[in-house]
C-alpha positions as CSV (number, residue, x, y, z in Angstrom):
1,X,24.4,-16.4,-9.5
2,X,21.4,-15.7,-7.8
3,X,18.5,-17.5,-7.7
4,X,14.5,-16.0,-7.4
5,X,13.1,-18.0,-4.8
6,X,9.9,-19.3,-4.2
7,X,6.6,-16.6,-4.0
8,X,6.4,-17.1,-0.1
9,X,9.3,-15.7,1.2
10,X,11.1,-12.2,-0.1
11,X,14.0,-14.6,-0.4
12,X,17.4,-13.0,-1.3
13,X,16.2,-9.5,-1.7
14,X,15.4,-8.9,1.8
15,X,18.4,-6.3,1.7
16,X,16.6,-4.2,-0.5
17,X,14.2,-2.8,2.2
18,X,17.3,-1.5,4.2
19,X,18.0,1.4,1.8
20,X,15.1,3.6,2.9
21,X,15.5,5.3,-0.4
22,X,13.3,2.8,-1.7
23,X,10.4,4.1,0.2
24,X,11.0,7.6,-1.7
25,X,9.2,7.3,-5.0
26,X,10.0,11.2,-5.9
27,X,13.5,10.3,-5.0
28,X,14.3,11.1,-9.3
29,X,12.7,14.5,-9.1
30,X,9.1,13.5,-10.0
31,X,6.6,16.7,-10.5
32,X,3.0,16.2,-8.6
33,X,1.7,16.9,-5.8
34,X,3.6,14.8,-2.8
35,X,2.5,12.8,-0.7
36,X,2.8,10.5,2.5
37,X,1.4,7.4,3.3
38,X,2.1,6.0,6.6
39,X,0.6,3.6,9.1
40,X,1.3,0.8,11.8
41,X,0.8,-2.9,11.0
42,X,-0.9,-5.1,13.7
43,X,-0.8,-9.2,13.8
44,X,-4.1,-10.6,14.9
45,X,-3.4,-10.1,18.8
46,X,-3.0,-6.5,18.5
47,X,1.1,-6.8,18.5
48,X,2.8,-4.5,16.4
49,X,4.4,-6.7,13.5
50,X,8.1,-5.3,13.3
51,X,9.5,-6.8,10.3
52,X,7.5,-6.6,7.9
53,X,8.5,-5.7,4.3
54,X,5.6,-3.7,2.4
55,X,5.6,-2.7,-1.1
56,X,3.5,-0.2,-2.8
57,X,2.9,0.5,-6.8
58,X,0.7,2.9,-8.5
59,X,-0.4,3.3,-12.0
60,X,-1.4,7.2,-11.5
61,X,0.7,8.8,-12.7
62,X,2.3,6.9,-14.7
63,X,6.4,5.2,-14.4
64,X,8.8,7.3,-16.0
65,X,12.4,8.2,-15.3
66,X,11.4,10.5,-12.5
67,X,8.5,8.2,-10.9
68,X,9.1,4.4,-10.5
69,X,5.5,4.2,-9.7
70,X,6.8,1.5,-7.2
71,X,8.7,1.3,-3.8
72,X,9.3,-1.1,-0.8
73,X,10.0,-0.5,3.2
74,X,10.1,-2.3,6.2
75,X,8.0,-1.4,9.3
76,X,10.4,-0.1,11.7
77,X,10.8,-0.9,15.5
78,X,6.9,0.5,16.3
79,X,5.6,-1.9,13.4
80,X,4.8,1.8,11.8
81,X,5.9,2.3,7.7
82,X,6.2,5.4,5.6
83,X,5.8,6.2,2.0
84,X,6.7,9.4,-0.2
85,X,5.0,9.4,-3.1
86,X,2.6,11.2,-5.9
87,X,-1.0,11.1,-4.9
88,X,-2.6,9.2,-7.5
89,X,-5.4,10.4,-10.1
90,X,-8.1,8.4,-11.4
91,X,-7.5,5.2,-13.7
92,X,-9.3,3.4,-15.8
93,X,-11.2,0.6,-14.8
94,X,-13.3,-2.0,-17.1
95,X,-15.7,-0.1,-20.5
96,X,-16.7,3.1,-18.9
97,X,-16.3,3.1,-15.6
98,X,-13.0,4.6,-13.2
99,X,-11.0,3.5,-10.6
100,X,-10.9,5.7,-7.9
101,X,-7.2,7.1,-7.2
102,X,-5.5,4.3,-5.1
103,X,-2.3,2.7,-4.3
104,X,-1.9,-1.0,-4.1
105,X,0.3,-2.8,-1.5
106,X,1.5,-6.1,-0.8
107,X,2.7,-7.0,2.7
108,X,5.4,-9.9,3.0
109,X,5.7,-11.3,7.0
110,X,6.4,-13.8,9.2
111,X,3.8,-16.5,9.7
112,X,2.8,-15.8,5.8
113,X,3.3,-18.2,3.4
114,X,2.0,-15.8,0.6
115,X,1.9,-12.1,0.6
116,X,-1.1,-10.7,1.3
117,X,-2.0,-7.4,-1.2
118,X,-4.5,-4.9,-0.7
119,X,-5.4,-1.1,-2.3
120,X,-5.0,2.2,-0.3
121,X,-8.0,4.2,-1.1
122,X,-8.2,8.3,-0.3
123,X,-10.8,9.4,2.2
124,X,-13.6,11.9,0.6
125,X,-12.9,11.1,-3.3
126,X,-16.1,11.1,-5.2
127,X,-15.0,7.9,-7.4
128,X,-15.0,5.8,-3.7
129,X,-18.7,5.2,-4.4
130,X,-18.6,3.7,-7.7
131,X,-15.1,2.8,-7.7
132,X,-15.3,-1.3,-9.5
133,X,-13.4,-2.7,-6.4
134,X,-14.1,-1.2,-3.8
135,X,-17.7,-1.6,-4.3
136,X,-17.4,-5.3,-4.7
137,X,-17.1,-4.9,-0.7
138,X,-20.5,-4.9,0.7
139,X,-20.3,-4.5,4.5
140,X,-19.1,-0.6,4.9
141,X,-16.9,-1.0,7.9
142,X,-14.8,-3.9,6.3
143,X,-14.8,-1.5,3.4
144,X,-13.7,1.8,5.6
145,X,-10.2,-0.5,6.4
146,X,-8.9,0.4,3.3
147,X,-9.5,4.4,3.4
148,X,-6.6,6.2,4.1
149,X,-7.5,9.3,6.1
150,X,-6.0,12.9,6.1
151,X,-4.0,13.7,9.0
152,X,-2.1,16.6,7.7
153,X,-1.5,18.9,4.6
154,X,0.2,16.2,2.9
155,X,0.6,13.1,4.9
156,X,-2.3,9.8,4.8
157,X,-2.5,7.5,7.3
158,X,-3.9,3.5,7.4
159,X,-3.3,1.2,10.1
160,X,-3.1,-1.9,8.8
161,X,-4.5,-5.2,10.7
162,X,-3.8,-8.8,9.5
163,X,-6.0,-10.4,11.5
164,X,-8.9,-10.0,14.2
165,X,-11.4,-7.2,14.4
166,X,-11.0,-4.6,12.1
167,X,-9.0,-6.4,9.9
168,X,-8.1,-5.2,6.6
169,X,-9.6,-6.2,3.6
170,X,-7.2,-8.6,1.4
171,X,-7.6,-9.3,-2.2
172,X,-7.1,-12.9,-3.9
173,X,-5.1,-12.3,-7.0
């Protein structure tokens, strides 16, 4: 019998991010428009962080059979992860207002005792601006570290940095 370990460490389901099907969440045939999210993680000295498990989970569109609307990686040898998934719509957010499209992410590492989550927001949506959470980030370059940026047709990239300058925005949960 296994047991769920404590909310520091990924515990006994470390195994899970070597099948890099999991990083594939249109792996069941889900219809949308594709997507790919990919970046490099950085530790606070500029190092590449290399082993690194990252998950992702999105509430545009919503689960189903086709679209877990979740999936998990590791960074690879270059500290860089990748991500096929559905770009997210819009969401609701709190009475009237909407969430910009995002994806959240939580990043489990070395030297963390609790993982450390953040949102993936797209560069040029009009819903950035009044997006509930994003705007609760005041200084615009801390907020710029969680805008993914268009580097192609279909892929999105965001370097992500855990500590130092340029660090990325974390969220208390």
């Amino acid at each position: 019998m296994l047991v769920a370990t404590a909310n520091q460490t990924i515990g006994p389901f470390w195994h899970l991010i070597e099948d890099p099907t999991w990083a594939d969440l249109t792996r069941f045939g889900a219809d949308g428009e594709k997507i790919v999210l990919t970046g490099t993680m950085f530790d606070g000295a500029g190092a590449t962080v290399v082993d690194a498990a990252i998950e992702i989970w999105q509430t545009s569109p919503e689960a189903s059979d086709r679209f877990p609307g979740f999936g998990r990686c590791r960074t690879d040898g270059s500290g860089s992860f990748r991500f096929t998934t559905l770009k997210p719509g819009p969401v609701a957010g709190l009475g009237n207002a909407q969430q910009a499209p995002h994806v959240a992410m939580s990043i489990f590492a070395r030297g963390l005792l609790k993982a450390l989550t953040t949102r993936l927001y797209f560069q040029d949506e009009r819903l950035n601006e009044t997006d509930p959470v994003l705007s609760l980030i005041e200084n615009e370059a801390r907020r710029r570290t969680l805008i993914v940026r268009k580097v192609s047709a279909d892929t999105w990239r965001l370097d992500i940095r855990l500590q130092g300058d340029g660090e990325t925005v974390f969220m208390e949960i």
